[in-house]
Each structure stands twice: as C-alpha cells, then as structure tokens.
DRENDO-1510 file (C-alpha; in Angstrom, 1 decimal, always signed):
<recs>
REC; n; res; u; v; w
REC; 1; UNK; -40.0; -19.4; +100.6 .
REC; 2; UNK; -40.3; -21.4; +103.6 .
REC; 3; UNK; -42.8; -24.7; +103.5 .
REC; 4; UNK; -45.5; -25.1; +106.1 .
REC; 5; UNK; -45.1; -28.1; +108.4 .
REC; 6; UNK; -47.4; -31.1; +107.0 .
REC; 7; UNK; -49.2; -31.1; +110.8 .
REC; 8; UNK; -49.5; -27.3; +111.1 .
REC; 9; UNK; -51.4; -27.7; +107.6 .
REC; 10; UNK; -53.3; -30.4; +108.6 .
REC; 11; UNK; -54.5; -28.2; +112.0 .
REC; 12; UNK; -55.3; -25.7; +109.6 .
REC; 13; UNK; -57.4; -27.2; +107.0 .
REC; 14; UNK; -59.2; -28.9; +110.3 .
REC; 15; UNK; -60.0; -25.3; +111.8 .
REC; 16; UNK; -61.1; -24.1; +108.7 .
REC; 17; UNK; -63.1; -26.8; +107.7 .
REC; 18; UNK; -64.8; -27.4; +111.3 .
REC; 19; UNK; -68.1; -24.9; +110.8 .
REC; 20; UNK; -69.0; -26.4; +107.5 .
REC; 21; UNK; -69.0; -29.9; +109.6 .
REC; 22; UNK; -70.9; -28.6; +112.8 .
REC; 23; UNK; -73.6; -27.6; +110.0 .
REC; 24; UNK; -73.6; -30.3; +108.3 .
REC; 25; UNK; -73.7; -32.4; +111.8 .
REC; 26; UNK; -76.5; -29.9; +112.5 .
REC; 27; UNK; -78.6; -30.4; +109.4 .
REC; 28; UNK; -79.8; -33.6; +110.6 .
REC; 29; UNK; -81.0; -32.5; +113.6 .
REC; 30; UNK; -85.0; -32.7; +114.2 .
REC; 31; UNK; -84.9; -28.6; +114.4 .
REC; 32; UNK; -84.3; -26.4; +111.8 .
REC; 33; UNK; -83.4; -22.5; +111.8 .
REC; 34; UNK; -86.0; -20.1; +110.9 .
REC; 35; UNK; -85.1; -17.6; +108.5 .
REC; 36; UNK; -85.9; -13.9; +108.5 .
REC; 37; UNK; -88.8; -13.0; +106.5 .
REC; 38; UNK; -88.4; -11.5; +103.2 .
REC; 39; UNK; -91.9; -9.3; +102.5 .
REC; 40; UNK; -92.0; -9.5; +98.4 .
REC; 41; UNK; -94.9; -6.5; +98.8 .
REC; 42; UNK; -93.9; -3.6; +101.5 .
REC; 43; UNK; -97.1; -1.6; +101.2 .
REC; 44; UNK; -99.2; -4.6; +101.2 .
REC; 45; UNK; -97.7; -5.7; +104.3 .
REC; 46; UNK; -98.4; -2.2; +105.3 .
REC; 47; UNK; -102.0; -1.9; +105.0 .
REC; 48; UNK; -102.0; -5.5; +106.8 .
REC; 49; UNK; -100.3; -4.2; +109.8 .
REC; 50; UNK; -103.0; -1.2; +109.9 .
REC; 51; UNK; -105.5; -3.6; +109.5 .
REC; 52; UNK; -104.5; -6.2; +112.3 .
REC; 53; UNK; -104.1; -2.7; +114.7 .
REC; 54; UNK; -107.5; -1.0; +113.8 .
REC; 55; UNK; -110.3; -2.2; +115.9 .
REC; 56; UNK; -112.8; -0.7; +113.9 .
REC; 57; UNK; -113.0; -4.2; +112.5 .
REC; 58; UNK; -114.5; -4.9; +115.4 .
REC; 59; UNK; -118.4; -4.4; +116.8 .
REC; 60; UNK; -117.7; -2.5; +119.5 .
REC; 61; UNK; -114.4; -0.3; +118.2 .
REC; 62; UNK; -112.6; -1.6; +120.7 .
REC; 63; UNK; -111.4; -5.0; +119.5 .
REC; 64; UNK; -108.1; -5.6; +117.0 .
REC; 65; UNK; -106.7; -9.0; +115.9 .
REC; 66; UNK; -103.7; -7.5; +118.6 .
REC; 67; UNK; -106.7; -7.8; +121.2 .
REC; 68; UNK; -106.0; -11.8; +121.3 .
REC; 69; UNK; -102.7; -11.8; +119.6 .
REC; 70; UNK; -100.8; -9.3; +121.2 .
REC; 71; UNK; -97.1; -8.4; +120.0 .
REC; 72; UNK; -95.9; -7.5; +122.2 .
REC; 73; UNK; -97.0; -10.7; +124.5 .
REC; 74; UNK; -95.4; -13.6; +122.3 .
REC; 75; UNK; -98.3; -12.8; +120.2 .
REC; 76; UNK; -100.9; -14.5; +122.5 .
REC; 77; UNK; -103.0; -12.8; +125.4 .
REC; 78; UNK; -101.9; -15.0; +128.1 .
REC; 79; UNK; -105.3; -16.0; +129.2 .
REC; 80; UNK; -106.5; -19.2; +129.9 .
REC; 81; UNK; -109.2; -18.4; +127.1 .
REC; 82; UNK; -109.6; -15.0; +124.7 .
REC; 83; UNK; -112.5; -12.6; +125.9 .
REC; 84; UNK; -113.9; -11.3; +123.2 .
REC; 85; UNK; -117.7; -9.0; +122.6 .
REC; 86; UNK; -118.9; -8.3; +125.7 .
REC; 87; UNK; -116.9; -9.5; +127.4 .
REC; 88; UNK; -117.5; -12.9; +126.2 .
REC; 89; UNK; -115.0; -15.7; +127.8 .
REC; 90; UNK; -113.9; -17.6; +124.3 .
REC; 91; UNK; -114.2; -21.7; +124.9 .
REC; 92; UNK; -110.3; -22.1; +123.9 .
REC; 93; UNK; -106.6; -20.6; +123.9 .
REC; 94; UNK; -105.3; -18.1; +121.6 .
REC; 95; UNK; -102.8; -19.9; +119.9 .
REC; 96; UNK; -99.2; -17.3; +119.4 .
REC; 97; UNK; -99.5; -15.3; +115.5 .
REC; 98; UNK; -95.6; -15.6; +115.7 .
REC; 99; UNK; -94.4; -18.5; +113.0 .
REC; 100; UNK; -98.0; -19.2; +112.3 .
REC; 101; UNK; -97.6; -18.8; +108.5 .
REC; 102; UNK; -95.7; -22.2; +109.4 .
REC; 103; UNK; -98.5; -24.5; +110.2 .
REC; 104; UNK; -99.9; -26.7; +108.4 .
REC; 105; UNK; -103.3; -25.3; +109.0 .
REC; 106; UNK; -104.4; -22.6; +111.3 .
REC; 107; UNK; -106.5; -22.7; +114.7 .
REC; 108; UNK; -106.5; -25.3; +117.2 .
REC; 109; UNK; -108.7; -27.8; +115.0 .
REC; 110; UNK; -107.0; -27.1; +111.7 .
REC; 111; UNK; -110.7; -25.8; +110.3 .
REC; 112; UNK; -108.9; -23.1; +108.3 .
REC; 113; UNK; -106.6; -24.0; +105.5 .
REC; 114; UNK; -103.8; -21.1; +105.9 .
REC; 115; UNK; -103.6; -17.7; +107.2 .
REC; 116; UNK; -105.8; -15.9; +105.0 .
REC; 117; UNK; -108.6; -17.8; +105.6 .
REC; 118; UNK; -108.3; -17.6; +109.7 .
REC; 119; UNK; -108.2; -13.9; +109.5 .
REC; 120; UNK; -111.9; -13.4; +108.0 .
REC; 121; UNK; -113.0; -15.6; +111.1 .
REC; 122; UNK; -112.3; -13.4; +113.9 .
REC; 123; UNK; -113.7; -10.5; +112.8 .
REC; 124; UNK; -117.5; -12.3; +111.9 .
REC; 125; UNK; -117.4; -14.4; +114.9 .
REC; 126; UNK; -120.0; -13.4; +117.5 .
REC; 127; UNK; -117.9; -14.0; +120.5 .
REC; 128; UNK; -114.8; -12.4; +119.0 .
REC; 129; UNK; -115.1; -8.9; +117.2 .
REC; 130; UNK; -118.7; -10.1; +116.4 .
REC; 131; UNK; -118.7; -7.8; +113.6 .
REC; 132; UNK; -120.2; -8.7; +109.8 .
REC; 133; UNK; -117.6; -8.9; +106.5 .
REC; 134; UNK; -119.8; -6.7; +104.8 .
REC; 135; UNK; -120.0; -4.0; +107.6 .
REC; 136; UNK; -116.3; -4.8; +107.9 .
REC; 137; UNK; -115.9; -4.1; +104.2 .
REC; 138; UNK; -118.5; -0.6; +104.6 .
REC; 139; UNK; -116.0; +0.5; +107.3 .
REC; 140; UNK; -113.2; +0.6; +104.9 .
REC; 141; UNK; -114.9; +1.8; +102.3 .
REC; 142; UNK; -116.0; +5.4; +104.1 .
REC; 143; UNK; -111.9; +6.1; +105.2 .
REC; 144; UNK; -110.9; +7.7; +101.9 .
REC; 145; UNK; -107.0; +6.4; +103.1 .
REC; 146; UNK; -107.6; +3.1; +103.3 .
REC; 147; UNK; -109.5; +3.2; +99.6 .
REC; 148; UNK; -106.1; +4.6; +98.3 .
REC; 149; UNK; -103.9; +2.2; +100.3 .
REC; 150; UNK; -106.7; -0.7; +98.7 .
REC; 151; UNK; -106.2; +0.5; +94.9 .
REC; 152; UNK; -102.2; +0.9; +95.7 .
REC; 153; UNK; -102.0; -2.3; +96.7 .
REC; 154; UNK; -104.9; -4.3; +94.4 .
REC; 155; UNK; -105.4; -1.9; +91.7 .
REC; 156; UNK; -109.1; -1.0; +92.4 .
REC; 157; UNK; -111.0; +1.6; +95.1 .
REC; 158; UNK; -113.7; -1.6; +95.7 .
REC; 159; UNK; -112.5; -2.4; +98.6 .
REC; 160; UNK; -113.4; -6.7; +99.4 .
REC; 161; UNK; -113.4; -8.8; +102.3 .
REC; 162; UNK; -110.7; -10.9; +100.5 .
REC; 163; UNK; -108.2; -8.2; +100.4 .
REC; 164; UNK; -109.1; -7.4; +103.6 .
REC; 165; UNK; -107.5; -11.1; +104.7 .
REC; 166; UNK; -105.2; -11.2; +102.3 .
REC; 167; UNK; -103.5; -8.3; +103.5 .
REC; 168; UNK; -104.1; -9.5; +107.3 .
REC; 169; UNK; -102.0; -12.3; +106.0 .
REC; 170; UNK; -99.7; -10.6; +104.4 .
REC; 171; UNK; -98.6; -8.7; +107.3 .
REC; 172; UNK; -98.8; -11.7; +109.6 .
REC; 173; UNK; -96.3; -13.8; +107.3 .
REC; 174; UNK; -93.5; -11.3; +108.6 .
REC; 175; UNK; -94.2; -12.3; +112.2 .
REC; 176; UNK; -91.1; -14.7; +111.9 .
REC; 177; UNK; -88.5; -15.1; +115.2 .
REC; 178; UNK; -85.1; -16.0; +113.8 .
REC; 179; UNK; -82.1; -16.0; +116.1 .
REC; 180; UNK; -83.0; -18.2; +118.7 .
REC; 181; UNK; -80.1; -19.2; +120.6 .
REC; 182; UNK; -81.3; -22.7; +119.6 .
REC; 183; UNK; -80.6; -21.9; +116.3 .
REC; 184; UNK; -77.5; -19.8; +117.1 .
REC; 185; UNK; -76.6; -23.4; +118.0 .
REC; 186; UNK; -77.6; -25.2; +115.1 .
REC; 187; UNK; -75.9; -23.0; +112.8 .
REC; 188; UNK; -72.5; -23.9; +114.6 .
REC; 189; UNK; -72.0; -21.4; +117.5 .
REC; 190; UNK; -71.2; -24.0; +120.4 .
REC; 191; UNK; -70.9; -21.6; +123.3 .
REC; 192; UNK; -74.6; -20.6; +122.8 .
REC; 193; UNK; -75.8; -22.8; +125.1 .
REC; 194; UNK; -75.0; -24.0; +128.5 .
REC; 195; UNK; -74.6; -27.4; +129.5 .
REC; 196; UNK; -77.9; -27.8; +130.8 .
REC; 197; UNK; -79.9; -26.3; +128.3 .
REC; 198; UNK; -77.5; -29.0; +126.0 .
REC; 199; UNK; -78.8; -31.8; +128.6 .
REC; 200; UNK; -82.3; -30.4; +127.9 .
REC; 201; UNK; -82.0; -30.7; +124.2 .
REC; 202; UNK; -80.5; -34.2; +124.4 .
REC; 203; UNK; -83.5; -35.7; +127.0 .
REC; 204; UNK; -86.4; -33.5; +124.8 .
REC; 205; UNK; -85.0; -35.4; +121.7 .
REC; 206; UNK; -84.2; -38.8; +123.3 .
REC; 207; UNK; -87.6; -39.0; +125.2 .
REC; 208; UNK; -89.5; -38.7; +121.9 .
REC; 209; UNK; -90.6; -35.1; +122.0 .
REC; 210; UNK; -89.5; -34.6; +118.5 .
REC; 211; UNK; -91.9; -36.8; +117.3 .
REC; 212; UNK; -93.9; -34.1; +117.3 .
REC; 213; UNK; -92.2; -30.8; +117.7 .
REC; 214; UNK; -90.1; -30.8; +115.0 .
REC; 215; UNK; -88.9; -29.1; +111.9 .
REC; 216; UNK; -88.7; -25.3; +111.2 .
REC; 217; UNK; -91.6; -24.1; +114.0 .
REC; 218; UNK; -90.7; -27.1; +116.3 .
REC; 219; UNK; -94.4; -28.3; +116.0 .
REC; 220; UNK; -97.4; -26.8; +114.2 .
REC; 221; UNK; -97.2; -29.6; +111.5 .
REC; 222; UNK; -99.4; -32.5; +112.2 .
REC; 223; UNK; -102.4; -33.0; +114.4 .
REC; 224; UNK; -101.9; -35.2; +117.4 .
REC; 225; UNK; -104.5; -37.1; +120.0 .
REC; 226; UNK; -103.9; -34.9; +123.3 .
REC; 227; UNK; -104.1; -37.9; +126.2 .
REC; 228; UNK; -102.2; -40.6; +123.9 .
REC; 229; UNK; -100.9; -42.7; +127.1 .
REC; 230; UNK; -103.4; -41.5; +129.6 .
REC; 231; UNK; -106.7; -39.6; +128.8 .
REC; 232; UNK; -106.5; -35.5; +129.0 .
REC; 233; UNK; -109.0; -34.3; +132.1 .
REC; 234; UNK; -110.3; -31.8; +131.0 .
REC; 235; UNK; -113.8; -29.6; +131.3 .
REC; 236; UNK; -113.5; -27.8; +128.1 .
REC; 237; UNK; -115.7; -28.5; +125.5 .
REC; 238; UNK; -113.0; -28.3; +122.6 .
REC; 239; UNK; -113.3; -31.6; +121.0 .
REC; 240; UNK; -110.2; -31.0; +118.1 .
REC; 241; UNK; -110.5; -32.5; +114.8 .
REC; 242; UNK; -113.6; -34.3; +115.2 .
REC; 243; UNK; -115.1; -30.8; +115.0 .
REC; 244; UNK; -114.1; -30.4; +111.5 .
REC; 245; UNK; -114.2; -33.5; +110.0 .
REC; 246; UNK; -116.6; -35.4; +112.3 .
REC; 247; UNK; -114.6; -38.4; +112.2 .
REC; 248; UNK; -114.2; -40.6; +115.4 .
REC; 249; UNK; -110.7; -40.6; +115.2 .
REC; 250; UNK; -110.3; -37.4; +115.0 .
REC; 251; UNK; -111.7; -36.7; +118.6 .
REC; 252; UNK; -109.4; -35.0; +120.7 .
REC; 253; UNK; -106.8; -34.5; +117.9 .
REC; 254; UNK; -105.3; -30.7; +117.8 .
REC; 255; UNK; -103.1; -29.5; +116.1 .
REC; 256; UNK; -99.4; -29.8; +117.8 .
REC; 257; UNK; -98.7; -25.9; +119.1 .
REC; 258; UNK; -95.2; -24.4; +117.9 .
REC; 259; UNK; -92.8; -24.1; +120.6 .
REC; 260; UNK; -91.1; -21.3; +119.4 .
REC; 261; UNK; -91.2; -18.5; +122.0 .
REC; 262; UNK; -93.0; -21.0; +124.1 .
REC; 263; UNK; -91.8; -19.2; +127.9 .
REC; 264; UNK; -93.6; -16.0; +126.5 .
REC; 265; UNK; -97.0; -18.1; +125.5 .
REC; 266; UNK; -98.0; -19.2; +128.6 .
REC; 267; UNK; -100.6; -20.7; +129.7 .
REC; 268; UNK; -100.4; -23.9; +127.7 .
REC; 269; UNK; -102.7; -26.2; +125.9 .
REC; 270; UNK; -105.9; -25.7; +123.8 .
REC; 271; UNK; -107.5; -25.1; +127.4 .
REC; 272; UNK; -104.7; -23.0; +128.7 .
REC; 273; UNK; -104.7; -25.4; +132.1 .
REC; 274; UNK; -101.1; -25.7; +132.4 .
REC; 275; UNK; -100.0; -22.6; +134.5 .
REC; 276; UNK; -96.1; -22.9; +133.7 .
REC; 277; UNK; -93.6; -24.5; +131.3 .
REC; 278; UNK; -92.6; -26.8; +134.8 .
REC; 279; UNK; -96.3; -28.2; +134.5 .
REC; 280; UNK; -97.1; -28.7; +130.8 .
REC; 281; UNK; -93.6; -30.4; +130.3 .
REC; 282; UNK; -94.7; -32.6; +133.6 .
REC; 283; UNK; -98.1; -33.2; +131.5 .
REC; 284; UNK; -97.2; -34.0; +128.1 .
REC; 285; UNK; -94.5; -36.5; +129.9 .
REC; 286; UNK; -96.9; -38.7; +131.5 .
REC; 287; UNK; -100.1; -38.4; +129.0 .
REC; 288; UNK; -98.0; -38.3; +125.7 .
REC; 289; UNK; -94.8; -40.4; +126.5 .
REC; 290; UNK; -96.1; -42.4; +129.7 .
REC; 291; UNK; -92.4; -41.2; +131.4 .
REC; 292; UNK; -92.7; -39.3; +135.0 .
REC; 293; UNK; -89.8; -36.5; +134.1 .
REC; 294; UNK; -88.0; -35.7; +137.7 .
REC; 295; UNK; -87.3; -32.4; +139.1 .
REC; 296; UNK; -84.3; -32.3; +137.4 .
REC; 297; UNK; -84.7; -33.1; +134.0 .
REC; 298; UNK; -88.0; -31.2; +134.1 .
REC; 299; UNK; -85.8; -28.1; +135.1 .
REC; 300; UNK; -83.3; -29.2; +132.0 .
REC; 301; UNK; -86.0; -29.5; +129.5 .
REC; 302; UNK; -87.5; -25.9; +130.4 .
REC; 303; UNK; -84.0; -24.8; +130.2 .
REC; 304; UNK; -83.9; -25.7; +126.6 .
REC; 305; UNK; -87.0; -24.8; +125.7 .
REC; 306; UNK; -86.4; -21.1; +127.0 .
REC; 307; UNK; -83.3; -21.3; +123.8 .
REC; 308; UNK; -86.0; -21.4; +120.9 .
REC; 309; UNK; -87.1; -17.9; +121.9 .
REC; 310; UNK; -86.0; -15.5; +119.0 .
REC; 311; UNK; -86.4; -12.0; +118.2 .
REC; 312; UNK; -89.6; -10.6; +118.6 .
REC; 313; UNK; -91.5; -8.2; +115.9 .
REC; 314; UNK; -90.1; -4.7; +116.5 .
REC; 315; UNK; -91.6; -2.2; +114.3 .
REC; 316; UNK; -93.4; +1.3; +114.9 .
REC; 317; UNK; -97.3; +1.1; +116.3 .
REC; 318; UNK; -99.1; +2.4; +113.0 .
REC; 319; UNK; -100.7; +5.6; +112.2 .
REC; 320; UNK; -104.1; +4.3; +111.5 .
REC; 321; UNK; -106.3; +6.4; +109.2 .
REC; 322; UNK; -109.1; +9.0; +110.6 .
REC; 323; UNK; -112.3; +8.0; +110.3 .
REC; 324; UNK; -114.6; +10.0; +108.3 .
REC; 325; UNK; -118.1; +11.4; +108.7 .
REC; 326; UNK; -119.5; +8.5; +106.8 .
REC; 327; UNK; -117.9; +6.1; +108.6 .
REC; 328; UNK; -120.7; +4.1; +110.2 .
REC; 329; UNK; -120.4; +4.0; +114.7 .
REC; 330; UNK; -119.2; +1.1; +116.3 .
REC; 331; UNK; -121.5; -0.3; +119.2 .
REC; 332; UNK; -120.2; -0.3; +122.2 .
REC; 333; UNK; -120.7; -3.3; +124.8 .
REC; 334; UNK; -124.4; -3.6; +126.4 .
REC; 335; UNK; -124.6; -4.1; +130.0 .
</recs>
C-alpha cells in the first residue's frame, strides 16, 4: 500500500482541523449564536400564540399584544411611541418581543422581572388594552374552547390570570432569530460576510460597543445611563430606572435594547427619536463613547449591524375560538 507524503498529511490534518479552530477562535468573541428554540410544551405554546393574537383581551376588541409587537414588523410597531385605547399616544417605544425571553428584565425600566410578569401589564394598563385581569379572566371563561385548551394545558377549567401570562410567555419564549449571518460567521462560515460588514464588526468591537451589546442578544443584559459622555436631549418624560427603584443613580438608566434584528426595529431609543440606524449609531457615538464616527465608518457599522438579522417567526395566523353568547361585549373607542 502506498504511504501518504508527510506534507500532504500534514495539509490534511490542517483542513480538517481548521473549523474546530475558527470556533474555538470564535468562542471568544463578545457575540454569541442564538439557538433555535426548543418549546418543552406544544399546546401550551399554542394557546399562548391564541392568546397574544386575540384582542378580546383588550377593552375595545380591537387591541392584541401583536397590536404593539407586531410579527411580522421585527416584532415592534415602528412608531415613535405605541398608541394604545383610544387612541392614546403611549409615553415610550415598544421595545421588539423577538429574543426578549433573553433580557435580564423586561420593559424599558426593567419594572418587570421576566416575561410572564410583563404580559399581565398590557392588558390592565389604561393607555394600552385598558382592559381589567378579572374581565380578562371572564372573557375566557364564557369561550367553552379556550376552557378546554386551559384544563389541557393546566389541568383545571378555572381559568386564572396567571395562566393567562404564563401561556403569553410561553408562546413568546419561541420568538427566537437564529441564523443571522453574524452568526453564520461565528460558527465558522468565512464567506458570510463581506469586507465591510467585517470592517463594521471590527470598529463596533474596537470603539467599545460591546461593552454593552454583548452576549447571546447583543444587549438586553444590563441597564446603562443613556447620555454617559454628553447628556441625552430629550422631551420625553421616561426617566428609566429611577422609576422603579427611585434611586438617584438610577435616573436615566434603561435597559440596553437588543440589537438583534435591529434594521427591522426602527425607530430607535426609549423615545423612538432616532429616525434611522445612520443616526442612532451617529448618537450613541458621541453621547456613549464621546467618538464623532465619519461617514464611512458610520456606513460600515450599519453594514454589520444589518448581519445580526435572523430568521423571523413563520408560523400560521391562528384560528382563534368563537365567542359565545355569554361572552361579555368589548367597548369600543368613545369619541
């Protein structure tokens, strides 16, 4: 049998061994790759998805947790600021539902510990759904299909505001974007980005960016003072932190957004005043790194941030259950 040459080996064992050594180079990147969600309860996550849809939850009918957090918009509304009952104009920005079950905390402020408590808020808030748990909770009650989709999934026809968010939850933990082409990269795939978006990367690392968007969601786990170099201007009343713990320090802390799917979130910051990607990476240059970005690296930076896009929630719009005759009237808007 004829021997191998020693160098041909050697090229060999090299090629072979090469993606196991991009990974490992990888792994100690700033970034992580998000992984696909794995639901451990289907039909929970079922009645979830009905739930987030139906906007009897709502006061008027008319309102869904999609209303603010719409799927099929990077799961924001791309408003400056959510309108909600009556056409009420909401004080802040709808922060994206997509990777959200990877925060630390949930809403701008961080007043609600994880995603099950957020999603009882919404629905009782009077600028929002502006709808009551306990009407909530009578709504659900009179649909004879939800009452069996309850007991499938928690063993009892009662139905209770905390399923109610627990299955909101639920559902919401699947809203997961794997397969960026940022994380194409990361996993080894060189060619999946350019040499700018690679330029992008390099100046969005180097500059300090990572500081705060890091890890699995690229932000979303620490709260931050917005205006660390120079003060924000700003006319919105949102005050961050302080509002929850009424600590001094706190003031103007929020919580850092993800920037996963960031080109599809637009517009950007708890006040939605940043108009375009171009603007809040001028922005957070000058009032969080005191560095004046030029044209150019601007246009990199955006490049690279358009790479942590991944694949969007595609599933079929669900059949929500008929009302019946005891199912109490919404109210619709007054004039």
């Amino acid at each position: 049998m004829k021997k191998s040459h020693p160098l041909l080996m050697a090229i060999a064992l090299a090629l072979a061994t090469l993606p196991n050594l991009l990974l490992a180079a990888n792994a100690k990147e700033p970034i992580q790759p998000i992984k696909a969600a794995k639901p451990v309860n289907p039909a929970l996550v079922e009645l979830g998805k009905k739930l987030y849809f139906d906007p009897r939850l709502s006061k008027s009918g008319f309102i869904s947790c999609n209303s603010c957090h719409n799927l099929s918009m990077g799961g924001t509304d791309n408003l400056k600021t959510s309108i909600g009952h009556n056409w009420f104009q909401g004080p802040i920005n709808a922060p994206t539902v997509l990777n959200s079950s990877l925060n630390l905390a949930q809403f701008w402020d961080g007043r609600a510990a994880d995603l099950k408590a957020q999603a009882g808020g919404p629905i009782a808030n009077p600028g929002e759904m502006a709808f009551t748990h306990e009407l909530t909770v009578d709504v659900l009650q009179s649909i004879p299909q939800y009452v069996a989709e309850f007991k499938k999934s928690f063993g009892s026809e009662k139905v209770t505001i905390d399923e109610v968010t627990t299955a909101i939850a639920a559902f919401e933990e699947t809203l997961v974007t794997p397969n960026a082409r940022f994380d194409k990269w990361l996993q080894g795939d060189k060619k999946a980005l350019s040499a700018t978006e690679l330029t992008g990367y390099q100046l969005f690392k180097n500059s300090g960016c990572t500081g705060c968007h890091n890890g699995v969601a690229v932000g979303g786990n620490s709260f931050q003072k917005f205006g660390l170099v120079q003060p924000y201007a700003t006319k919105n009343p949102a005050v961050g932190r302080f509002a929850v713990t009424g600590k001094d320090s706190d003031r103007f802390n929020f919580k850092v957004p993800t920037l996963r799917n960031v080109e599809l979130t637009y517009p950007y910051f708890h006040d939605g005043e940043a108009a375009t990607l171009t603007q809040a990476v001028d922005t957070m240059g000058r009032l969080q790194l005191g560095k004046k970005f030029t044209d150019e690296e601007n246009a990199s930076i955006v490049a690279f941030l358009k790479t942590l896009t991944g694949d969007q929630p595609t599933f079929k719009l669900p059949q929500l259950p008929p009302s019946s005759d005891k199912t109490p009237r919404p109210q619709p808007f007054s004039k």
